[in-house]
N, C-alpha and C positions, 0 to 999 in steps of 0.2 A: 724440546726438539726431538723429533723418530729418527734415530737413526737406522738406517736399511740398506740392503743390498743396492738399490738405486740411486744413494746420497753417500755411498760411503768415503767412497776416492775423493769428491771434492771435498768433503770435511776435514781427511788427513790430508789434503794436499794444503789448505790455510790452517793446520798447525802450526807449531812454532819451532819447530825441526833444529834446535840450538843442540848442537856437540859438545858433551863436557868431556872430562876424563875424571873417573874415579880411581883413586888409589887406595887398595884393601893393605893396609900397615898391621903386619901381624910381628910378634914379639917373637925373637929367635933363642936359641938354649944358650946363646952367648952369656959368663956367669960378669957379675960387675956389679956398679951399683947405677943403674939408669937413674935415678933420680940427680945424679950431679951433671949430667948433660939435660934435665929436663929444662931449662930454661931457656936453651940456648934453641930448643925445638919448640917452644913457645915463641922465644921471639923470631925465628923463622915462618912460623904461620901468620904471625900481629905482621910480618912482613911482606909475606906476600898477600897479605888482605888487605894493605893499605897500597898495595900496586896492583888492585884488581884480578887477581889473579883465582884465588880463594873464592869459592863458591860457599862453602861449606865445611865443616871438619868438629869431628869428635870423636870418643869412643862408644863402641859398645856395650850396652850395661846390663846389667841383671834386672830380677824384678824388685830390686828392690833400691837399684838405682845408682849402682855400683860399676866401676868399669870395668870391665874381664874383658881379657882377651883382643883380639883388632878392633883396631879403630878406622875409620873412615873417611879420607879429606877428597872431597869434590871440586876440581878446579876446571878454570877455564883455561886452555892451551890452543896452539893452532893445528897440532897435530900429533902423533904419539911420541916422537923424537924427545920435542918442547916437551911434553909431558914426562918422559921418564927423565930428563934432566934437573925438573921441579923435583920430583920424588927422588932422584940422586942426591939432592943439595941437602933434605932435611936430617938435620945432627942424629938421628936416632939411627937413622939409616946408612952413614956414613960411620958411624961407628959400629954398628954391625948388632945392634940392638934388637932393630926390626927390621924384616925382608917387608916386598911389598909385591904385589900382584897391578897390572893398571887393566881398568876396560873402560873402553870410549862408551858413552853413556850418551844418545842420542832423546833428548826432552821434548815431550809433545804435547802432553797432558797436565792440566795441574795449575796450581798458583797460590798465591798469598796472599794477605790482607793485611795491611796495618792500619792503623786509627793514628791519630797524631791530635793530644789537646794541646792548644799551641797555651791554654791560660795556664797550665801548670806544666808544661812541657813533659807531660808524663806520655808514652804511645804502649801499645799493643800489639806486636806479630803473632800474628794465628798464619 
């Protein structure tokens, strides 16, 4: 498909214009040992992904695959309130571990693909 000056509005108007909210979770100078609350920030994410909520979430890594630094959870909320109230609840953040930054993230472009063999039940997300 060309896209041009005379196609271009109606193409972005049948986007898919879905509002997320990204939370940037960056690590604070607070001194402790975060690893005895990491569980409890695991199973707050296992939690709010099995209530839809969760789009996405990981860290940042090096090149060689390592996590430094912020990490990133993508969720779905109704508006920014909802949204910093998610990012309020998680244990890192609550205990003062990690600050966080939120920006509404408006999706237009893009997608995924999985494969699904039902005779091995093995799939594929690209």
């Amino acid at each position: 498909m060309v896209v041009n000056a005379n196609n271009v509005q109606d193409l972005h108007a049948k986007m898919l214009h879905k509002r997320l909210y990204i939370i940037f979770s960056e690590p604070t100078e607070k001194t402790g040992d975060r690893k005895k609350i990491f569980h409890k920030h695991i199973a707050y994410q296992l939690e709010i992904e099995r209530k839809g909520i969760l789009f996405a979430a990981g860290p940042f890594v090096d090149g060689k695959g390592k996590p430094q630094g912020p990490g990133m959870i993508v969720i779905r909320a109704k508006n920014r309130t909802e949204a910093k109230r998610i990012a309020d609840a998680d244990p890192f953040h609550k205990a003062g571990f990690r600050r966080y930054r939120i920006q509404a993230w408006e999706v237009n472009e893009g997608g995924f693909n999985i494969r699904v063999t039902f005779s091995n039940g093995k799939y594929k997300l690209d």
